[in-house]
N, C-alpha and C positions, 0 to 999 in steps of 0.2 A: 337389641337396640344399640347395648354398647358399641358391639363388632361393624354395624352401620355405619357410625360416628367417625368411629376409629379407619374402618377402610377409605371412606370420604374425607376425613383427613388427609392421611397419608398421599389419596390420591391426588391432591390439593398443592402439597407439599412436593411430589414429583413434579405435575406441571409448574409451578414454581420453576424449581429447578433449573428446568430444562429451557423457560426463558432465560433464566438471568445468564446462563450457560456462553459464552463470547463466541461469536458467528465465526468461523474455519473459514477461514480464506484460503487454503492450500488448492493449488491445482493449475493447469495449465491454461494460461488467456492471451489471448491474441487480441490488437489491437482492432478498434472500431472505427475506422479512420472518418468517417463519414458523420459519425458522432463524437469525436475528438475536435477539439479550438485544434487550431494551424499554429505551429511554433513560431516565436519570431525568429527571422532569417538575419543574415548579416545585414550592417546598415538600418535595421528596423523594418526591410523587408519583410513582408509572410513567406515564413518557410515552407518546407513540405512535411507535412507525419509521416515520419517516418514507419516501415515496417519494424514491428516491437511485437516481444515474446515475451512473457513474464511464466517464468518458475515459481511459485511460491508456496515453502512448504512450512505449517505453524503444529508446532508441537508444544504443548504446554506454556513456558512462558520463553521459547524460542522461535523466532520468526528470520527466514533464511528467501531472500528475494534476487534470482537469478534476473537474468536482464539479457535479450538477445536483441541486436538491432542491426538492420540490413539499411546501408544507405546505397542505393548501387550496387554494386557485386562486392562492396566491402562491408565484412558482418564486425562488428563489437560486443563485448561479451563484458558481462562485471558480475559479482556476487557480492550481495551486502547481509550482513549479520546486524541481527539487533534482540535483544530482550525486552518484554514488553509488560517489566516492570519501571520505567522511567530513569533508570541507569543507562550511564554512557554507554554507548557503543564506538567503537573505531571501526573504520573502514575503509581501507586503501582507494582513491581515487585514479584514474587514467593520469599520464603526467607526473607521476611520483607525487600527488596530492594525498592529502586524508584530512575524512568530513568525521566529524564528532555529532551523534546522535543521540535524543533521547527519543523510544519508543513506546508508546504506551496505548489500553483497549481502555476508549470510551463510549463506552454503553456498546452498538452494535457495528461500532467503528475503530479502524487503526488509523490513532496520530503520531506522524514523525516531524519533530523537530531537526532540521538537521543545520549546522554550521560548519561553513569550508573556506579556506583562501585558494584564490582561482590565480594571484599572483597579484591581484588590484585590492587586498585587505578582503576581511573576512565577509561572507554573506549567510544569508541566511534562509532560510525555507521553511514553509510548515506543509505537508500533504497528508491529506486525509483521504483513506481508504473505503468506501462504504462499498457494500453488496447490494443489490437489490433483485427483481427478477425472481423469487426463490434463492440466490446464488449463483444465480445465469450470466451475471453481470456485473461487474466492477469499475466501478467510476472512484480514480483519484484525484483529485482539487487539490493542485498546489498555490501555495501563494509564494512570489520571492518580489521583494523590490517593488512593493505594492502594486505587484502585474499577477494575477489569479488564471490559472488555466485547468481546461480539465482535460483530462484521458479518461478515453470507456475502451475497456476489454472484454470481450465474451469469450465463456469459459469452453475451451476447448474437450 
């Protein structure tokens, strides 16, 4: 009876575990254009979404987000670093900029805080990460300049 108790613990205690465990976002996703908001374009126009490739690889408490974007036959490239314990991160931006970041896992989610000067004083942004799908899918919800937008990626 004891040994009952005890393997139905334990077993209890693995699944535990393995919820509270933070959702892996690593992997290659490609934009959802058709489920993606439309960026604003210049003048307040709607832009176009862009063709976007995301790299993302999360290892322990390191999180390393490639960026590949085709506008036309011209491709842009960035890699952003961040720790997702709520320490700064720096990140070189296009432009000789750099955005100061803090990254952090809430609950089955990644939120970045991030702050940059674009040449017009500093701005700000929050974008949150979530999976859903199984992991099939990635939707991030930024907010800057009390304007909320989403991207969806599926996982390549």
């Amino acid at each position: 009876m004891k040994r009952s108790v005890l393997f139905v613990g334990l077993l209890v205690l693995g699944l535990v575990a393995v919820a509270v465990a933070a959702a892996d976002f690593s992997g290659t996703w490609v934009i959802n254009k058709e489920k993606s908001d439309v960026p604003m374009g210049r003048g307040g126009q709607p832009g176009v979404v862009p063709d976007t490739t995301l790299t993302i690889q999360q290892s322990g408490n390191n999180l390393t987000i490639a960026t590949k974007t085709m506008r036309g036959d011209q491709e842009m490239t960035m890699e952003s670093k961040y720790t997702l314990d709520g320490k700064e991160s720096k990140n070189a931006m296009g432009r000789g900029g750099e955005a100061v970041s803090k990254a952090s896992v809430k609950g089955d989610t990644i939120a970045i805080e991030t702050t940059m000067d674009m040449g017009r004083g500093p701005m700000t942004s929050n974008a949150v990460y979530a999976l859903s799908e199984g992991g099939k899918v990635l939707t991030i919800t930024t907010t800057r300049n009390d304007r909320t937008t989403k991207q969806v990626f599926d996982k390549k």
